[in-house]
PyMOL Python script that loads the backbone (N, CA, C, O; Angstrom):
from pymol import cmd

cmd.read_pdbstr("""\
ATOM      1  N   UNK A   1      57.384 148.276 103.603  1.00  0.00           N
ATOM      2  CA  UNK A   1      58.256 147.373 102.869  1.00  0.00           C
ATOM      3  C   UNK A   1      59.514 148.092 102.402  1.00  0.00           C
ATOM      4  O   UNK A   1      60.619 147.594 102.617  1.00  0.00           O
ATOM      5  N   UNK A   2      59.358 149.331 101.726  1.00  0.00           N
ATOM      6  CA  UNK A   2      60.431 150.105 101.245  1.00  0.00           C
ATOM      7  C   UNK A   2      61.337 150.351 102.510  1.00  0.00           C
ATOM      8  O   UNK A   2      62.547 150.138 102.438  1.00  0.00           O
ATOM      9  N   UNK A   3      60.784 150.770 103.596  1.00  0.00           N
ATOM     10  CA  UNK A   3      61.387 151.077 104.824  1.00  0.00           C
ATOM     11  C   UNK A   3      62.336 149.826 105.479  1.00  0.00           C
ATOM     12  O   UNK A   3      63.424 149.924 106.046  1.00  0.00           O
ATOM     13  N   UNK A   4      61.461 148.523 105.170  1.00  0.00           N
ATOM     14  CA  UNK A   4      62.396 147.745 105.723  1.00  0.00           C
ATOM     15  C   UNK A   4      63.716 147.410 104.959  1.00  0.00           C
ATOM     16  O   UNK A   4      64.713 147.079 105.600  1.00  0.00           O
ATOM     17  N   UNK A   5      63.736 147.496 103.555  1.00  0.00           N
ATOM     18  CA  UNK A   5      64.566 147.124 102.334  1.00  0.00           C
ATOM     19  C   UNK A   5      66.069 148.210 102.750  1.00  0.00           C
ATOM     20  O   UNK A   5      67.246 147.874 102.615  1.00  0.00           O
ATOM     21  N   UNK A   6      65.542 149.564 103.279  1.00  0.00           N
ATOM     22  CA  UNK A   6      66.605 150.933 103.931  1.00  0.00           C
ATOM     23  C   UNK A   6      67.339 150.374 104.685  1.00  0.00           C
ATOM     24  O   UNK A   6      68.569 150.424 104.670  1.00  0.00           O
ATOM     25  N   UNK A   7      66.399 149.565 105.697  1.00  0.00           N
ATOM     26  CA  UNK A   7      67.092 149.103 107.222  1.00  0.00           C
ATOM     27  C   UNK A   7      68.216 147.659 106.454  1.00  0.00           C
ATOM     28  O   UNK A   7      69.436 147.626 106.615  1.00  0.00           O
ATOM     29  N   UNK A   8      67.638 146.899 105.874  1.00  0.00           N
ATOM     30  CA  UNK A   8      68.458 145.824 105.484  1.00  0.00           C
ATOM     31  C   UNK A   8      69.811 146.528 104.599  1.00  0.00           C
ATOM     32  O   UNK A   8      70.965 146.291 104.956  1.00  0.00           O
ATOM     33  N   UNK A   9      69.539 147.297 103.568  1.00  0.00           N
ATOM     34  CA  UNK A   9      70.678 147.641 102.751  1.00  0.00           C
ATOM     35  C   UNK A   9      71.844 148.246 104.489  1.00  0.00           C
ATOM     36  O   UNK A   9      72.986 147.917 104.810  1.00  0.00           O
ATOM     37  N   UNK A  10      71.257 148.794 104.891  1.00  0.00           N
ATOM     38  CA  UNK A  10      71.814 150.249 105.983  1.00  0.00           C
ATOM     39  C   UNK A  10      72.829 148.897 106.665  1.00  0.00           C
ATOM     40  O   UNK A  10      74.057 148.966 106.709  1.00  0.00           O
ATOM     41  N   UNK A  11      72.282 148.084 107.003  1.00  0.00           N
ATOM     42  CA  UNK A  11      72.651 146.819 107.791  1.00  0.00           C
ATOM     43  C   UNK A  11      73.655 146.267 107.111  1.00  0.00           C
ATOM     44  O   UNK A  11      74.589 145.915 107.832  1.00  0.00           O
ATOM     45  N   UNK A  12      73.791 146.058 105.909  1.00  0.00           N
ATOM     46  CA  UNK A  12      74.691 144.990 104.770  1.00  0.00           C
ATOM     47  C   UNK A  12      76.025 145.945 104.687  1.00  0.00           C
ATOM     48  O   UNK A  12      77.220 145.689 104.830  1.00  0.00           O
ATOM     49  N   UNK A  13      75.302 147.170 104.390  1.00  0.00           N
ATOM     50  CA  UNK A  13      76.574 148.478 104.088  1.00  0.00           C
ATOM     51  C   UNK A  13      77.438 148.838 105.175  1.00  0.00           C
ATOM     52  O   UNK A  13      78.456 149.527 105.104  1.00  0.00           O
ATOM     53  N   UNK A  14      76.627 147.985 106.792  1.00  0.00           N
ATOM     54  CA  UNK A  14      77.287 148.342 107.794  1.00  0.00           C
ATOM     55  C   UNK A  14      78.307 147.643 107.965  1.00  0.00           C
ATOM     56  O   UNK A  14      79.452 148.095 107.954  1.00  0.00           O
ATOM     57  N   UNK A  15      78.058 146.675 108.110  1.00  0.00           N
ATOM     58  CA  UNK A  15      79.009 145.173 107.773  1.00  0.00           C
ATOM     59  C   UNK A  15      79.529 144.972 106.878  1.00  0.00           C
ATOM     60  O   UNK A  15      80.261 143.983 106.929  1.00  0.00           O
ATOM     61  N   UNK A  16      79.501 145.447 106.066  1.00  0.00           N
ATOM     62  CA  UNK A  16      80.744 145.036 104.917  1.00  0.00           C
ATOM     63  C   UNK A  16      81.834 145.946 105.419  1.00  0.00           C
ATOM     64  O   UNK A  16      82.958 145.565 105.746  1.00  0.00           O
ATOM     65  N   UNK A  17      81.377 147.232 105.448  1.00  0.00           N
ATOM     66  CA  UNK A  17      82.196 148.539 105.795  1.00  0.00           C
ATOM     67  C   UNK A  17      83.242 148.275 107.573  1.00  0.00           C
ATOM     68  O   UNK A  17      84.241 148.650 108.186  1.00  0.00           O
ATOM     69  N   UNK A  18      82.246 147.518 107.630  1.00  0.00           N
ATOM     70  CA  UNK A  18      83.516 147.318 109.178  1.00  0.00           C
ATOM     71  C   UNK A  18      84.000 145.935 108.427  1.00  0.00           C
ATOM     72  O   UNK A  18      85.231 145.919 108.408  1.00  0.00           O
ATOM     73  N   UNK A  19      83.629 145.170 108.018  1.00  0.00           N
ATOM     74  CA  UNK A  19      84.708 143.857 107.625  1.00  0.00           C
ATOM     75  C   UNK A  19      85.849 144.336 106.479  1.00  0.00           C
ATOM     76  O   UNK A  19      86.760 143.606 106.089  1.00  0.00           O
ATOM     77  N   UNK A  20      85.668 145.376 106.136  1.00  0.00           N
ATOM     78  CA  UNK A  20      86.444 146.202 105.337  1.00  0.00           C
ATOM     79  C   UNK A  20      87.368 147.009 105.983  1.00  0.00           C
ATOM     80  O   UNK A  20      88.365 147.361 105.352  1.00  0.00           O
ATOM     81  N   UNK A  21      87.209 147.369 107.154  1.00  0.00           N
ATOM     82  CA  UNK A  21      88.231 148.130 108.064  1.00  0.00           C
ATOM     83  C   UNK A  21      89.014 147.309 108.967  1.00  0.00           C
ATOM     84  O   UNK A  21      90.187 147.472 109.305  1.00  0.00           O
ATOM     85  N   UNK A  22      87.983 146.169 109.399  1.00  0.00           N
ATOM     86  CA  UNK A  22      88.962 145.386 110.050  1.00  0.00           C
ATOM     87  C   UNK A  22      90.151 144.321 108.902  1.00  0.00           C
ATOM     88  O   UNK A  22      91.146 143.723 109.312  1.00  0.00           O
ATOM     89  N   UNK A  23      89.718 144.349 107.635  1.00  0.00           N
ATOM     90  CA  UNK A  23      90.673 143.837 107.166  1.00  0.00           C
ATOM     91  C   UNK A  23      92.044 144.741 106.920  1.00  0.00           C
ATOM     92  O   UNK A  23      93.200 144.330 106.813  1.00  0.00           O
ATOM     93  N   UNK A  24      91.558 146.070 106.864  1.00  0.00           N
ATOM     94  CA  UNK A  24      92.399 147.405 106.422  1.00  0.00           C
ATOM     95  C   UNK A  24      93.406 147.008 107.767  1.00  0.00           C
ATOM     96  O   UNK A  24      94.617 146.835 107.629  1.00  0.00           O
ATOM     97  N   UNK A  25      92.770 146.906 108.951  1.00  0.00           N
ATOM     98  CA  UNK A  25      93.632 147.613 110.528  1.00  0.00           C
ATOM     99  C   UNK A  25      94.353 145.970 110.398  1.00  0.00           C
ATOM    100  O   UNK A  25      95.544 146.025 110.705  1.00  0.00           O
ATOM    101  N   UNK A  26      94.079 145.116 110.169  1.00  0.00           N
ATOM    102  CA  UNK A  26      94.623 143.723 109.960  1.00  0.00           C
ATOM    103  C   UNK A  26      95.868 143.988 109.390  1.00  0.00           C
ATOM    104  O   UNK A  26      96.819 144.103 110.163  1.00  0.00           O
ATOM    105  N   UNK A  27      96.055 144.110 108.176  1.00  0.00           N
ATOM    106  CA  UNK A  27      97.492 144.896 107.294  1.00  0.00           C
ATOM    107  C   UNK A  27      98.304 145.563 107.963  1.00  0.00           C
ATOM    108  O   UNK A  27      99.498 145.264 108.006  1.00  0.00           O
ATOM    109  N   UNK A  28      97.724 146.716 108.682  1.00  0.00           N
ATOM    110  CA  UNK A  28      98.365 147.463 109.139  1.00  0.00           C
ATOM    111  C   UNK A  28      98.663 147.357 110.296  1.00  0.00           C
ATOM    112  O   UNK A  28      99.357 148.243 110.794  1.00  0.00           O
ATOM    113  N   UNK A  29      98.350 146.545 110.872  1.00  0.00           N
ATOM    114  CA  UNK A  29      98.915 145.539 112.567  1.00  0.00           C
ATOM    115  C   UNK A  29      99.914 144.791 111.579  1.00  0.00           C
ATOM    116  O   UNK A  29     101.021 145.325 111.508  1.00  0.00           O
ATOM    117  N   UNK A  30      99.741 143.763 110.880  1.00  0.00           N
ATOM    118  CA  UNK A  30     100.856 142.925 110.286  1.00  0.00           C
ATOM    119  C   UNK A  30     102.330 143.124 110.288  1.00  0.00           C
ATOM    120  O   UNK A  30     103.328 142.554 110.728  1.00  0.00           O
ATOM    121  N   UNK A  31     101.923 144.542 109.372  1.00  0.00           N
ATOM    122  CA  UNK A  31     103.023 145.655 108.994  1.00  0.00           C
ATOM    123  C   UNK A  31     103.832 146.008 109.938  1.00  0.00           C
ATOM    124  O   UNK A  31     105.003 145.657 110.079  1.00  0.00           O
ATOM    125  N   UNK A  32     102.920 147.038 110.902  1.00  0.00           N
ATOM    126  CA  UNK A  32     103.581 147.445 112.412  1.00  0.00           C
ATOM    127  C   UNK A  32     104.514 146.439 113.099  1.00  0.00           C
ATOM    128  O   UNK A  32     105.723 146.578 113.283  1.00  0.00           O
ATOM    129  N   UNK A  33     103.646 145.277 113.485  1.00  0.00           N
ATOM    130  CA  UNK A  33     104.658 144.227 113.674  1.00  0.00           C
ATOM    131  C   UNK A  33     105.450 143.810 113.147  1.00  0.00           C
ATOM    132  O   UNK A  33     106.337 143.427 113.911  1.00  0.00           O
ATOM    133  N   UNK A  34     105.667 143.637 112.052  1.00  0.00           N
ATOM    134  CA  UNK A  34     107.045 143.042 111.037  1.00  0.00           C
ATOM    135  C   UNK A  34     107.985 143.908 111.512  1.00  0.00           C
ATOM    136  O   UNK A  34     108.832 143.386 112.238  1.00  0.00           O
ATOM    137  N   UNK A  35     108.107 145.360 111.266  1.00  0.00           N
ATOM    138  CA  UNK A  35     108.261 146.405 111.379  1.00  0.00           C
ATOM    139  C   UNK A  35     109.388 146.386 112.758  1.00  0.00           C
ATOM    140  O   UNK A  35     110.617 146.380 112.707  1.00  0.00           O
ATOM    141  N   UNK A  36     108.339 146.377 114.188  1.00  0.00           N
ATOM    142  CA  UNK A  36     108.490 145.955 115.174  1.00  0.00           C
ATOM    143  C   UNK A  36     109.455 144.778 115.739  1.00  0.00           C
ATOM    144  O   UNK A  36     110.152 144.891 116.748  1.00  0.00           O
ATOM    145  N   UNK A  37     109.381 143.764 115.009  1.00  0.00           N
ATOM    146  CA  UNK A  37     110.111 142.647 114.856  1.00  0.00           C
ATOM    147  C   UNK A  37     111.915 142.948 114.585  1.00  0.00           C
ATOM    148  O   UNK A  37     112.978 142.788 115.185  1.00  0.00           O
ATOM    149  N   UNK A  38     111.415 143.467 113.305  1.00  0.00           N
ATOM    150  CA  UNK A  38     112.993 143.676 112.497  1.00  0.00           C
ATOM    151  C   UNK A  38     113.796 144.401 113.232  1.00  0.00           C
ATOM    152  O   UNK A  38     115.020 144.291 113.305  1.00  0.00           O
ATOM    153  N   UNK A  39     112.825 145.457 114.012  1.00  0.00           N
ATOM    154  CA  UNK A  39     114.209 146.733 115.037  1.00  0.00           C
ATOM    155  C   UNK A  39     114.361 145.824 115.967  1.00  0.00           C
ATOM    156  O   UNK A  39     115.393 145.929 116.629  1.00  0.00           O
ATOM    157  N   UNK A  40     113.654 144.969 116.218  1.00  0.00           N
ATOM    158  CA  UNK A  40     113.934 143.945 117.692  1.00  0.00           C
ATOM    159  C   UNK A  40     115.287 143.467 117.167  1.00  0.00           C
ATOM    160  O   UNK A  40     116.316 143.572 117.835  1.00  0.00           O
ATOM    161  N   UNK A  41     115.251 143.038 116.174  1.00  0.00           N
ATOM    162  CA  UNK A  41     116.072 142.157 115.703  1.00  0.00           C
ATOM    163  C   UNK A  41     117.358 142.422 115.707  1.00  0.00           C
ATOM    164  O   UNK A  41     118.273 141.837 116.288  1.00  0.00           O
ATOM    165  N   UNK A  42     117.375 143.707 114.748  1.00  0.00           N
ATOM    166  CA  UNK A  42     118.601 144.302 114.393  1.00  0.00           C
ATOM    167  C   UNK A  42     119.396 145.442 115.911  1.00  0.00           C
ATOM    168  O   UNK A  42     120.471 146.030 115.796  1.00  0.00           O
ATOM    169  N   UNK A  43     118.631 145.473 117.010  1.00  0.00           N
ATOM    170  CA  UNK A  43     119.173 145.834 118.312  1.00  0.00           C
ATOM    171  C   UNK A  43     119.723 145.278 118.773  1.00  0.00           C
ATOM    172  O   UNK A  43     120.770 145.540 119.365  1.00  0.00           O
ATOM    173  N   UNK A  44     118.947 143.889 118.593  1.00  0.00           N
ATOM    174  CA  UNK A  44     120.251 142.789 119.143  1.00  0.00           C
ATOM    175  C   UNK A  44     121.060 142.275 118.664  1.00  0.00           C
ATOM    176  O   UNK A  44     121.845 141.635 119.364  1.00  0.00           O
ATOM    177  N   UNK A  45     121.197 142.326 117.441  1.00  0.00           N
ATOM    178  CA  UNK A  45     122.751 141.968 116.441  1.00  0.00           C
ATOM    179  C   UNK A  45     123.170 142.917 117.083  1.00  0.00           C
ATOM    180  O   UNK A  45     123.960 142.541 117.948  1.00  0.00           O
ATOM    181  N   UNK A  46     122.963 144.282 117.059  1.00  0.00           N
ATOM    182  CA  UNK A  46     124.068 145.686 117.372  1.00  0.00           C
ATOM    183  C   UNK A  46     124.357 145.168 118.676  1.00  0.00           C
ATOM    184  O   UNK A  46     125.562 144.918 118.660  1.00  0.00           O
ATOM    185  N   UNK A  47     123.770 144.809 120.057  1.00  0.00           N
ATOM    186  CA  UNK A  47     124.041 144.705 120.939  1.00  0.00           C
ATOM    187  C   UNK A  47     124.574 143.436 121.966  1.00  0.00           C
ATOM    188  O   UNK A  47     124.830 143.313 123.164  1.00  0.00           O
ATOM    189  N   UNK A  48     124.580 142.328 120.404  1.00  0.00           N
ATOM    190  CA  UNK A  48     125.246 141.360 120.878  1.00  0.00           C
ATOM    191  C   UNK A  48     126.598 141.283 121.533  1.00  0.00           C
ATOM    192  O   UNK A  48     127.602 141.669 120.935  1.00  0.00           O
ATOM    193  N   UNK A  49     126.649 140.685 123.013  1.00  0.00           N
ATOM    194  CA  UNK A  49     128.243 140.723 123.470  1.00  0.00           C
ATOM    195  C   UNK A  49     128.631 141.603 124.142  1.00  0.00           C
ATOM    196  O   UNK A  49     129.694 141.507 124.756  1.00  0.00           O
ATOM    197  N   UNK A  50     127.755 142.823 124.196  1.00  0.00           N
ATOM    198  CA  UNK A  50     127.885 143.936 125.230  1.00  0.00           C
ATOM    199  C   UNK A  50     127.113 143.807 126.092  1.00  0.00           C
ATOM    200  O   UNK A  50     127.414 144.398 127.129  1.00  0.00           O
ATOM    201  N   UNK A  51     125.869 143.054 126.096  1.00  0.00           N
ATOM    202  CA  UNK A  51     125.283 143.079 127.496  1.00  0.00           C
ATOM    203  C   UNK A  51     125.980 142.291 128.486  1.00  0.00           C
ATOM    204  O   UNK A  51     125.398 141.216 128.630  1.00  0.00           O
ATOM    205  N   UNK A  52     126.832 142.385 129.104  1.00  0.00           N
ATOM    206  CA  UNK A  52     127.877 141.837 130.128  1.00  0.00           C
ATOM    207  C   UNK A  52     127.159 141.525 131.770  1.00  0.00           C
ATOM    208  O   UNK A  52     126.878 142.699 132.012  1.00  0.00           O
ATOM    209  N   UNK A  53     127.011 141.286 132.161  1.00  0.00           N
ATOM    210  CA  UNK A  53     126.943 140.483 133.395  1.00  0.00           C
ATOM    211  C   UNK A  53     126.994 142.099 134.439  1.00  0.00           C
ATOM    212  O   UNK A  53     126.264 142.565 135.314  1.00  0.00           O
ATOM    213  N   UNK A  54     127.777 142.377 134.021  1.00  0.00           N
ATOM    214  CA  UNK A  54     128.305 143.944 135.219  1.00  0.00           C
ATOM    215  C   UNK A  54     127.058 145.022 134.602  1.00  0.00           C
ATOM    216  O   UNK A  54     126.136 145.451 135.297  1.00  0.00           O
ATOM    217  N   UNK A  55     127.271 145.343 133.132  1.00  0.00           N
ATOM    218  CA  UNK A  55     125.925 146.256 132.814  1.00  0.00           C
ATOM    219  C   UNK A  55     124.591 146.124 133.194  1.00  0.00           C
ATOM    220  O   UNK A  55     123.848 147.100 133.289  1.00  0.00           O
ATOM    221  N   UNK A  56     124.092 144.500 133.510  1.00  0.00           N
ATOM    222  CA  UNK A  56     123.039 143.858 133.588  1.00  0.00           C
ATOM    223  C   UNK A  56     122.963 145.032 134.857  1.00  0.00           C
ATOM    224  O   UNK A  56     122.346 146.090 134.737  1.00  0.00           O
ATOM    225  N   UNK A  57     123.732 144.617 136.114  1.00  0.00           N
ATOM    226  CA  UNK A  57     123.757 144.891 137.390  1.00  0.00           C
ATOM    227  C   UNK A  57     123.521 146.344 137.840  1.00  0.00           C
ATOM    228  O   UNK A  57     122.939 146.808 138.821  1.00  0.00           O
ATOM    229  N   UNK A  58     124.236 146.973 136.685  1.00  0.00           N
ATOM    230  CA  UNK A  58     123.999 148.354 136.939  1.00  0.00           C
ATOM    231  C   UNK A  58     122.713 149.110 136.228  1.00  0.00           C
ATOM    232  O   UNK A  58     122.154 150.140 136.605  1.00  0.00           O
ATOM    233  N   UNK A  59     122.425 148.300 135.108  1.00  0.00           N
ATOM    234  CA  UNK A  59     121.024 148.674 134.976  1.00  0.00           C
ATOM    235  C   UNK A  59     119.986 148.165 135.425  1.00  0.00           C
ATOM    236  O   UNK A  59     118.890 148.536 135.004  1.00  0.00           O
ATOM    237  N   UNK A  60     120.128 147.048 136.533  1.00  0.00           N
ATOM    238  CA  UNK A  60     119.066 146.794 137.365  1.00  0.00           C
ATOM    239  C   UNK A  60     119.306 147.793 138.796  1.00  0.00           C
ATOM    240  O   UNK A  60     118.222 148.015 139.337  1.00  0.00           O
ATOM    241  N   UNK A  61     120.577 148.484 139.570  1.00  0.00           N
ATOM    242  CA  UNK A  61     120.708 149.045 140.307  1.00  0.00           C
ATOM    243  C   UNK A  61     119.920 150.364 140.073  1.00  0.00           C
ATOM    244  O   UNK A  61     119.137 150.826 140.903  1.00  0.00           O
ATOM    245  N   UNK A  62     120.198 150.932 138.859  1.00  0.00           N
ATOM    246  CA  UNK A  62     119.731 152.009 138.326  1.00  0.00           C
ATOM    247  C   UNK A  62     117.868 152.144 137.784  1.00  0.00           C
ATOM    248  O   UNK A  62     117.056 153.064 137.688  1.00  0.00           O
ATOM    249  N   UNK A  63     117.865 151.214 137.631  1.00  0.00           N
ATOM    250  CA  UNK A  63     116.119 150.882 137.428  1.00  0.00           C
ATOM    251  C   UNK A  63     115.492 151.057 139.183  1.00  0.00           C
ATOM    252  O   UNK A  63     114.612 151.869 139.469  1.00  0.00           O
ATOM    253  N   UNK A  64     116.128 150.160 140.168  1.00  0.00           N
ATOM    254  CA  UNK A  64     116.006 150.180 141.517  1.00  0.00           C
ATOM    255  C   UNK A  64     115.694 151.270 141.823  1.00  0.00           C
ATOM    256  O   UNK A  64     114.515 151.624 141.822  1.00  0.00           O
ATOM    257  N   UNK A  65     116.649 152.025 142.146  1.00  0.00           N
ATOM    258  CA  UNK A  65     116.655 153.094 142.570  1.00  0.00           C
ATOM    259  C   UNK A  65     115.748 154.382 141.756  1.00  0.00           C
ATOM    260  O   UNK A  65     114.914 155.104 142.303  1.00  0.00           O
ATOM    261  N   UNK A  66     116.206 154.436 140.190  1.00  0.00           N
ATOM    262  CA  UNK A  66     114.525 155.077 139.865  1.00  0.00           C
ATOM    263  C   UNK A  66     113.455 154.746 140.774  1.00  0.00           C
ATOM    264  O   UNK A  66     113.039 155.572 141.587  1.00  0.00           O
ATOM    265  N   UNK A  67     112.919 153.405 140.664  1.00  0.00           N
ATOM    266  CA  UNK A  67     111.497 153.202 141.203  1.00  0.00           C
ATOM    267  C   UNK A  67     111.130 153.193 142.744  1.00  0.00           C
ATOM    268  O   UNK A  67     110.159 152.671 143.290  1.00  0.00           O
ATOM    269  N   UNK A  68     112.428 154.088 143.425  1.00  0.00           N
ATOM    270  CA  UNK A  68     112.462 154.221 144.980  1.00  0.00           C
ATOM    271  C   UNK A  68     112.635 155.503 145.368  1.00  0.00           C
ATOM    272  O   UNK A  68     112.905 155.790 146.534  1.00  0.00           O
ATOM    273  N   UNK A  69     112.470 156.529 144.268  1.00  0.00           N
ATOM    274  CA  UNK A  69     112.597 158.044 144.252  1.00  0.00           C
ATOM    275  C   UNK A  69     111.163 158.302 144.722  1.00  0.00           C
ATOM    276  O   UNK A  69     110.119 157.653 144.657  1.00  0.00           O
ATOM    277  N   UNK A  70     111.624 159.911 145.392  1.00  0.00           N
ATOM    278  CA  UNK A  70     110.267 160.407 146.013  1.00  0.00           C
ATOM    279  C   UNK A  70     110.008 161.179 144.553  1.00  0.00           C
ATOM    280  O   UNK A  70     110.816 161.302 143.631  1.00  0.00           O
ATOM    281  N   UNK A  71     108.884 161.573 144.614  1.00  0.00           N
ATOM    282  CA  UNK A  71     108.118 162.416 143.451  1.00  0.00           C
ATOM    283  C   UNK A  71     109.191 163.565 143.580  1.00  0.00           C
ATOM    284  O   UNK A  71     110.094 163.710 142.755  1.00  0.00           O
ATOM    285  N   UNK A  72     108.985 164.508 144.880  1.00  0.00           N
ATOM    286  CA  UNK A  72     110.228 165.625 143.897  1.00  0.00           C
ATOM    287  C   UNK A  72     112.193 165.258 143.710  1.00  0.00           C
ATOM    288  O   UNK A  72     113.064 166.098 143.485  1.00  0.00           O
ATOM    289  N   UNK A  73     112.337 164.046 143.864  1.00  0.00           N
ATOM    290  CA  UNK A  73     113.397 163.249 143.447  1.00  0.00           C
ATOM    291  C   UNK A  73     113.004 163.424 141.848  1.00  0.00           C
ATOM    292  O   UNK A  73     113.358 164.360 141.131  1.00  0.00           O
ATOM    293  N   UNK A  74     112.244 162.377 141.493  1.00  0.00           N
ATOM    294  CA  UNK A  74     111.737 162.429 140.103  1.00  0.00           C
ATOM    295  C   UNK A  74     111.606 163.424 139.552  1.00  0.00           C
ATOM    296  O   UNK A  74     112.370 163.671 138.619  1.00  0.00           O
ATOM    297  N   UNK A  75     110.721 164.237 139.878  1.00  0.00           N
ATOM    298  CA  UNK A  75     110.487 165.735 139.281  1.00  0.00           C
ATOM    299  C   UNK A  75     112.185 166.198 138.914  1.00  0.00           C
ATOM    300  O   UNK A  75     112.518 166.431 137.752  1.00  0.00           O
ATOM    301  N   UNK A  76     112.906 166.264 139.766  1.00  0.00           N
ATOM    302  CA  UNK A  76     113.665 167.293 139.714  1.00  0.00           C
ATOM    303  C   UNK A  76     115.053 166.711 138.610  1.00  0.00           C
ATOM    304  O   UNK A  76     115.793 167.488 138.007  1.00  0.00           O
ATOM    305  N   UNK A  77     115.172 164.894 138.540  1.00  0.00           N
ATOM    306  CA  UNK A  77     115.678 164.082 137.568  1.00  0.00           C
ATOM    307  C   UNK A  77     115.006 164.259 136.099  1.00  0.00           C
ATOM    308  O   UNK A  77     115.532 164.394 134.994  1.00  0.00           O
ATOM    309  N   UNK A  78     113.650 164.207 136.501  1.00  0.00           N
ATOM    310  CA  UNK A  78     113.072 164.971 134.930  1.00  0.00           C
ATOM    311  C   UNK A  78     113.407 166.458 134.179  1.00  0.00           C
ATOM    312  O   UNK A  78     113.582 166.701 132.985  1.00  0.00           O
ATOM    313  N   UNK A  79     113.423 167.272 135.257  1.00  0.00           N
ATOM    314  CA  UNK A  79     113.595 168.735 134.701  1.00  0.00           C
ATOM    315  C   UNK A  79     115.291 168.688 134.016  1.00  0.00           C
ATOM    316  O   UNK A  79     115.797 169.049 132.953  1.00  0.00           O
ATOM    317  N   UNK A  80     115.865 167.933 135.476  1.00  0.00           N
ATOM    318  CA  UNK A  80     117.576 168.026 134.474  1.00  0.00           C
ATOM    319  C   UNK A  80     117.600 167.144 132.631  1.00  0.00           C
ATOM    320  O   UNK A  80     118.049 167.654 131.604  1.00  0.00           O
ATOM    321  N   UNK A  81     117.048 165.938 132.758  1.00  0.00           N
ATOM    322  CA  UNK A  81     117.030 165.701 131.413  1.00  0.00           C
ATOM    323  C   UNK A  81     116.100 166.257 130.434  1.00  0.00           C
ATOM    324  O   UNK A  81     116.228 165.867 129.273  1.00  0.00           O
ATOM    325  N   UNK A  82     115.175 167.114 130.714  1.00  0.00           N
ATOM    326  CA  UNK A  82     114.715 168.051 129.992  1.00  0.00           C
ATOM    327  C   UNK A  82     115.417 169.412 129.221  1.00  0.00           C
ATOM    328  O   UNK A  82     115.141 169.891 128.121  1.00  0.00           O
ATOM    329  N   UNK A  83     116.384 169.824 130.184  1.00  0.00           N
ATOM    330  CA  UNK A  83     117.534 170.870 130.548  1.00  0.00           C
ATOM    331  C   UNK A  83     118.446 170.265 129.200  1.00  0.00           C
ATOM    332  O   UNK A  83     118.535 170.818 128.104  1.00  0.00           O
ATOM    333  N   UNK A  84     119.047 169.054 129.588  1.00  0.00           N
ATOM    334  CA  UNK A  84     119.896 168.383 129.097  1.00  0.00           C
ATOM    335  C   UNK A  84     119.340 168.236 127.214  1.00  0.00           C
ATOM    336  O   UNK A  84     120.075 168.542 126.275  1.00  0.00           O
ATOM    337  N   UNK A  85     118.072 167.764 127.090  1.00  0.00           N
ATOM    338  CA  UNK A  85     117.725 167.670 125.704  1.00  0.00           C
ATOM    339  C   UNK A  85     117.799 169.171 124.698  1.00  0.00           C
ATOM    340  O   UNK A  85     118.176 169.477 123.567  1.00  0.00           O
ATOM    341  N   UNK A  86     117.110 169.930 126.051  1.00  0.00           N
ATOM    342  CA  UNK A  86     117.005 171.415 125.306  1.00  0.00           C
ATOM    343  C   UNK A  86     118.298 171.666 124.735  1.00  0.00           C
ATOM    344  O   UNK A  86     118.497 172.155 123.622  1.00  0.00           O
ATOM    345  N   UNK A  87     119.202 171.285 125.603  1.00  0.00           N
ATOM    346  CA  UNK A  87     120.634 172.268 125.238  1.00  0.00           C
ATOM    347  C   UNK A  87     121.161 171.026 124.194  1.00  0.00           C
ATOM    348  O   UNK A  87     122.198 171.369 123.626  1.00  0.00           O
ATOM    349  N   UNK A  88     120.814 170.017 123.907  1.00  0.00           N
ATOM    350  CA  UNK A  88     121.494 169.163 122.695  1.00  0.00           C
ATOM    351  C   UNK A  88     120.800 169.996 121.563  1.00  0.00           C
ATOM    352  O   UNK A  88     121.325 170.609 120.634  1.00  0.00           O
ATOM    353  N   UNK A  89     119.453 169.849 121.897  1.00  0.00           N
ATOM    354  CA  UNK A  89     118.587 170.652 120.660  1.00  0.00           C
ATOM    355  C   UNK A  89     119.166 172.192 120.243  1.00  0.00           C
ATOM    356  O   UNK A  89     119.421 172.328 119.046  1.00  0.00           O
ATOM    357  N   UNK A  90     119.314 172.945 120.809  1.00  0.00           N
ATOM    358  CA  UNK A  90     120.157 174.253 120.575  1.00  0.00           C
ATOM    359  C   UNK A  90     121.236 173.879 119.881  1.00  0.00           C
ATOM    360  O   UNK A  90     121.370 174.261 118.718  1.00  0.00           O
ATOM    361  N   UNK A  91     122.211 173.038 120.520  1.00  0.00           N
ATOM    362  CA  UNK A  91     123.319 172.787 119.430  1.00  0.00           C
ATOM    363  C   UNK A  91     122.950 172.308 118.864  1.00  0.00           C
ATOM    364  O   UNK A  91     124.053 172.098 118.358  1.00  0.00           O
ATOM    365  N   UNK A  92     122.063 171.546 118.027  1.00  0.00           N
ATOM    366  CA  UNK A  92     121.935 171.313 116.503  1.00  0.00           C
ATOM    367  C   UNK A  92     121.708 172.243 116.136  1.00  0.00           C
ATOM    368  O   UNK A  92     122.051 172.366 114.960  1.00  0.00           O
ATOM    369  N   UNK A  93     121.017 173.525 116.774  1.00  0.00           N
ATOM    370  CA  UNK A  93     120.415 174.562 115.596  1.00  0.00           C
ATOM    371  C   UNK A  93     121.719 175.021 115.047  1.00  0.00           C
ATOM    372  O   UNK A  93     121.747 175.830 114.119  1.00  0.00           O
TER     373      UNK A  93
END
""", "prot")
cmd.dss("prot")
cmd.show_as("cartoon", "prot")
cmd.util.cbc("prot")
cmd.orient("prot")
């Protein structure tokens, strides 16, 4: 009897404790998203009127052609903007 009373509490404490986390991760999805939302938001005020018809084109040309590179194409486009970050990062130091 005592044994089963362990298993029931063990059981109640289990479930509360996850309906307690999922309310916690609930908030904090809410949040994230609001969050999420607002930079959506405020990118496109900043970027209202500049996305032009011609930029569209060239960032779909440029997406294209990324996704038609051979691997050491890629590789070797990665290492230069790697190159490229390092040496921004140096000049800040």
């Amino acid at each position: 009897m005592k044994n089963e009373e362990k298993k029931e509490n063990f059981m109640k404490k289990a479930f509360r404790d996850m309906k307690e986390n999922a309310k916690a991760q609930h908030e904090v999805d809410k949040a994230n998203f609001a969050a999420a939302k607002a930079e959506s938001r405020a990118n496109f005020e900043e970027n209202r009127g500049k996305n032009t018809l011609k930029r569209a084109k060239e960032n779909a040309k440029k997406s294209w052609d990324d996704a038609h590179m051979s691997p050491a194409e890629r590789q070797a486009k990665t290492r230069e903007q790697q190159a490229k970050q390092i040496e921004k990062a140096n000049e800040r130091n």
